[in-house]
C-alpha positions as CSV (number, residue, x, y, z in Angstrom):
1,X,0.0,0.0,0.0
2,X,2.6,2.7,1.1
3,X,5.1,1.5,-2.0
4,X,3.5,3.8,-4.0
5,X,4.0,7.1,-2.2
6,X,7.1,8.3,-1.9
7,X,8.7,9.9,1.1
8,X,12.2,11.6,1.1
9,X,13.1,12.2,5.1
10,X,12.3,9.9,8.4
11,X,10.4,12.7,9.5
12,X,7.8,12.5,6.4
13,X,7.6,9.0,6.5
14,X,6.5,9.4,10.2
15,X,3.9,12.0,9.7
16,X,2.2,9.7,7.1
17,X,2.0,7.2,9.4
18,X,1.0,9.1,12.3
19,X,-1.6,10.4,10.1
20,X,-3.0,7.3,9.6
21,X,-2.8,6.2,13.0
22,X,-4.9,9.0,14.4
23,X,-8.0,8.5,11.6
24,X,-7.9,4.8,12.1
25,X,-8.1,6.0,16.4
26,X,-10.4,8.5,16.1
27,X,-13.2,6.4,13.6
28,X,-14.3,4.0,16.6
29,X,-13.7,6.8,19.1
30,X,-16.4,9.3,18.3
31,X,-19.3,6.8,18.4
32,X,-18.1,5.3,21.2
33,X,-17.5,8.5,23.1
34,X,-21.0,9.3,22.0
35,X,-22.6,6.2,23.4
36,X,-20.4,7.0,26.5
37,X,-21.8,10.0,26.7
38,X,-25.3,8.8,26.5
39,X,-24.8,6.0,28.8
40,X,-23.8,8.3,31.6
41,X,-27.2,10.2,31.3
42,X,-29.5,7.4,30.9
43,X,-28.7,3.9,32.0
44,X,-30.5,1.3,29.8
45,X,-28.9,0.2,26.2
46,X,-30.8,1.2,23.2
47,X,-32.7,-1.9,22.6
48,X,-34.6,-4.2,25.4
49,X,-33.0,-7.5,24.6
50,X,-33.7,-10.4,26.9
51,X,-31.0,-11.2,28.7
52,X,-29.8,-14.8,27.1
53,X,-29.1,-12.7,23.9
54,X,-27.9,-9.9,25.6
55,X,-25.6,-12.5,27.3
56,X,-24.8,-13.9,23.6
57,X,-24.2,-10.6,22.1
58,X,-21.4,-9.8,24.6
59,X,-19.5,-13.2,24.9
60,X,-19.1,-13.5,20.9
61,X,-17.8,-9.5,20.3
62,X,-15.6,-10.6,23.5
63,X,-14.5,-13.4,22.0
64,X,-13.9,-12.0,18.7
65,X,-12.3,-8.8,20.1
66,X,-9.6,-11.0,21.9
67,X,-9.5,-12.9,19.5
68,X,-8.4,-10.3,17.4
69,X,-5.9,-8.4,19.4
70,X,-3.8,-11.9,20.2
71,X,-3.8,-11.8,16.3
72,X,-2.9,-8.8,16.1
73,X,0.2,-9.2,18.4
74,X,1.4,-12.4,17.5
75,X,1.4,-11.5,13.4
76,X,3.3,-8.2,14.6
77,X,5.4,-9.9,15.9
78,X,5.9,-12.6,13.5
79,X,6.7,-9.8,10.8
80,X,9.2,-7.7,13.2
81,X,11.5,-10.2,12.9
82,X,11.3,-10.7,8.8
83,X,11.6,-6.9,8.6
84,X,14.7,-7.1,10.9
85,X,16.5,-9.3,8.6
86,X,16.0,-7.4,5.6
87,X,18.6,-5.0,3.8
88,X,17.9,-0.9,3.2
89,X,16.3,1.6,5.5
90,X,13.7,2.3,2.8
91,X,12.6,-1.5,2.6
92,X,12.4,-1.8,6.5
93,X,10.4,1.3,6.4
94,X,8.0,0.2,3.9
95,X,7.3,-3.2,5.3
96,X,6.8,-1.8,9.0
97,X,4.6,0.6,7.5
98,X,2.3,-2.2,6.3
99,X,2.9,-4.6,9.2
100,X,1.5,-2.0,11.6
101,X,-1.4,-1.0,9.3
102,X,-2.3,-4.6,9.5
103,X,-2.4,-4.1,13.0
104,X,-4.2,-1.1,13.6
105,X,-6.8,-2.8,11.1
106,X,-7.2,-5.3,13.4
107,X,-7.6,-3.1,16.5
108,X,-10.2,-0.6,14.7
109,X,-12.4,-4.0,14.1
110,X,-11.8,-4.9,17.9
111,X,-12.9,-1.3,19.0
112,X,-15.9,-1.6,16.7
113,X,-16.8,-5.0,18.1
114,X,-16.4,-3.3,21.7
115,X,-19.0,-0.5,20.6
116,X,-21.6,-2.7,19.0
117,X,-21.7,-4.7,21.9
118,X,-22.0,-1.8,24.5
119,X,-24.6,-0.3,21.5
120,X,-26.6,-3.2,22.0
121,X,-26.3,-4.5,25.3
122,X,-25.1,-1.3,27.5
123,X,-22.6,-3.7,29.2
124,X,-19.7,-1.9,31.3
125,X,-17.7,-4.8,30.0
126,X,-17.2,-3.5,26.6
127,X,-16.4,-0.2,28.1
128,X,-13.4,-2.5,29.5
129,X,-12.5,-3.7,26.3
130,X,-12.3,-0.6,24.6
131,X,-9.9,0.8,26.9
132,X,-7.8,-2.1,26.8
133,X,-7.6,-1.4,22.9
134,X,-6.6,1.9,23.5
135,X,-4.1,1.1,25.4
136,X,-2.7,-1.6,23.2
137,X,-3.1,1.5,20.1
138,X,-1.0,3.8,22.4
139,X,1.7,0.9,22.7
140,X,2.3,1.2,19.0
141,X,1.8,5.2,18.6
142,X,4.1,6.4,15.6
143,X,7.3,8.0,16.5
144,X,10.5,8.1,15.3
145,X,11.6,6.5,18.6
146,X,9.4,3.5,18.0
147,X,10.9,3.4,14.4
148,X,14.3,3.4,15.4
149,X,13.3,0.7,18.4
150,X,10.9,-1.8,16.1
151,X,13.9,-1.8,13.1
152,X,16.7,-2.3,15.5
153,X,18.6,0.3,13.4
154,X,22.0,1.0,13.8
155,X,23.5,4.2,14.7
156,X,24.1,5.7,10.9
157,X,20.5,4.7,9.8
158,X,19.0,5.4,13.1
159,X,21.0,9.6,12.6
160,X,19.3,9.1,8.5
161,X,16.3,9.5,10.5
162,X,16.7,11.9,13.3
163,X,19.0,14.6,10.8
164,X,16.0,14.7,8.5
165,X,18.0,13.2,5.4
166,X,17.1,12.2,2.1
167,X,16.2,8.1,2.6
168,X,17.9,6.0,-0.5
């Protein structure tokens, strides 16, 4: 996805991806915020479901929610190593680029599975889970700092990045 732009400097390259980062955050935050915020004023979900289904709804986007963030780590992880292993600073860049994008794809789905549920059912539980995903997003928050860390660069690629140069 990210092999067709180009990007000249470390510092470009991270305001893409922080760019990216903070619309694929903030899609799942503003409805949920919003049911929040409405939860807090009145106490009862939006529909009356009877409780076995209520009880259904929030066990499968629990499961599926965990289900995706252990994905989501262990496939990170999986490709941090591959990246490590490969040659050029551009090449690394590109394939962490779309190894975290696979990521944050995965947490987006777990934070919308987390506000359907507390959409239908109004559980605190999901409120939980959201704010576990959060914390997992801030974990992986762009910076050149996590760059520098998740590539295990060495010190001339890792001062490519902090001098602004031009990336080969």
């Amino acid at each position: 996805m990210f092999e067709n732009t180009k990007f000249k400097t470390g510092v470009d390259y991270y305001h893409r991806l922080s760019f990216i980062f903070n619309l694929i955050l903030a899609l799942p935050l503003i409805p949920f915020g919003l049911l929040y915020l409405r939860s807090l004023k009145d106490n009862s979900p939006f529909y009356e479901l009877t409780e076995t289904v209520s009880m259904v709804i929030d066990l499968l986007a629990l499961f599926f929610a965990i289900i995706l963030l252990v994905k989501a780590i262990l496939t990170y992880r999986k490709e941090r190593a591959g990246i490590i292993a490969k040659s050029g600073l551009r090449l690394k860049m590109i394939e962490l680029h779309d190894s975290l994008l696979k990521g944050y794809s995965r947490l987006l789905i777990a934070c919308f599975l987390a506000t359907f549920g507390f959409f239908f059912t109004g559980s605190k539980i999901h409120v939980v889970l959201f704010v576990i995903i959060l914390v997992l997003f801030s974990l992986k928050r762009p910076s050149l700092k996590l760059i520098v860390e998740e590539l295990e660069l060495k010190n001339d690629e890792s001062q490519v990045l902090r001098e602004r140069a031009e990336i080969e």
